[in-house]
N, C-alpha and C positions, 0 to 999 in steps of 0.2 A: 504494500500500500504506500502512495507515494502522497505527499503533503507539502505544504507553500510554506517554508517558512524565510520570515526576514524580509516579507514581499510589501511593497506598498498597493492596499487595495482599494484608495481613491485620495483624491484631491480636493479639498473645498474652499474655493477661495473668494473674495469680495473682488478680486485685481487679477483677470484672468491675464494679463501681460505677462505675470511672473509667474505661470504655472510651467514645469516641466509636460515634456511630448509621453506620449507611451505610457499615461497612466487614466484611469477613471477620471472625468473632471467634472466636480458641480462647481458653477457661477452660482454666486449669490448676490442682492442687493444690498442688504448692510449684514452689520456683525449681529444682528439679533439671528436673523433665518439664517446664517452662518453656524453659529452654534447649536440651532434645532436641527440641521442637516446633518451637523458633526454626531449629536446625539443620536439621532436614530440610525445614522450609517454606524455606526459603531456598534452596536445594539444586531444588528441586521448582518452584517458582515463578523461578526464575532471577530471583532478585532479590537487595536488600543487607538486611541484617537492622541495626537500629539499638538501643538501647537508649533509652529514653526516662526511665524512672525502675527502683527497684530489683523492679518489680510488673510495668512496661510493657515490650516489644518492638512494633516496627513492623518489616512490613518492605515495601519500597518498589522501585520501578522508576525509576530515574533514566537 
């Protein structure tokens, strides 16, 4: 049985300028629906959600 780990499994960002290529990407409009989308992708993808800067969320498979 093979498994993902270490994988980033979306993007959510308010500044999609700064998003990285090759990964899941939600735009958002401000940091409120930023951080409702961090929550339930997390939640939903059984992953950790990180902050990267005050625009960026990763959230990732470890």
């Amino acid at each position: 049985m093979s498994s993902l780990n270490k994988f980033i499994l979306a993007v959510i960002t308010t500044n999609p300028k700064k998003v990285p290529s090759g990964a899941a990407v939600f735009h958002c409009d401000d940091t409120k629906e930023m951080e409702q989308i961090t929550a339930n992708l997390e939640a939903i993808l059984d992953g950790i959600a990180h902050s990267l800067t005050d625009e960026m969320y990763v959230i990732v498979k470890h």
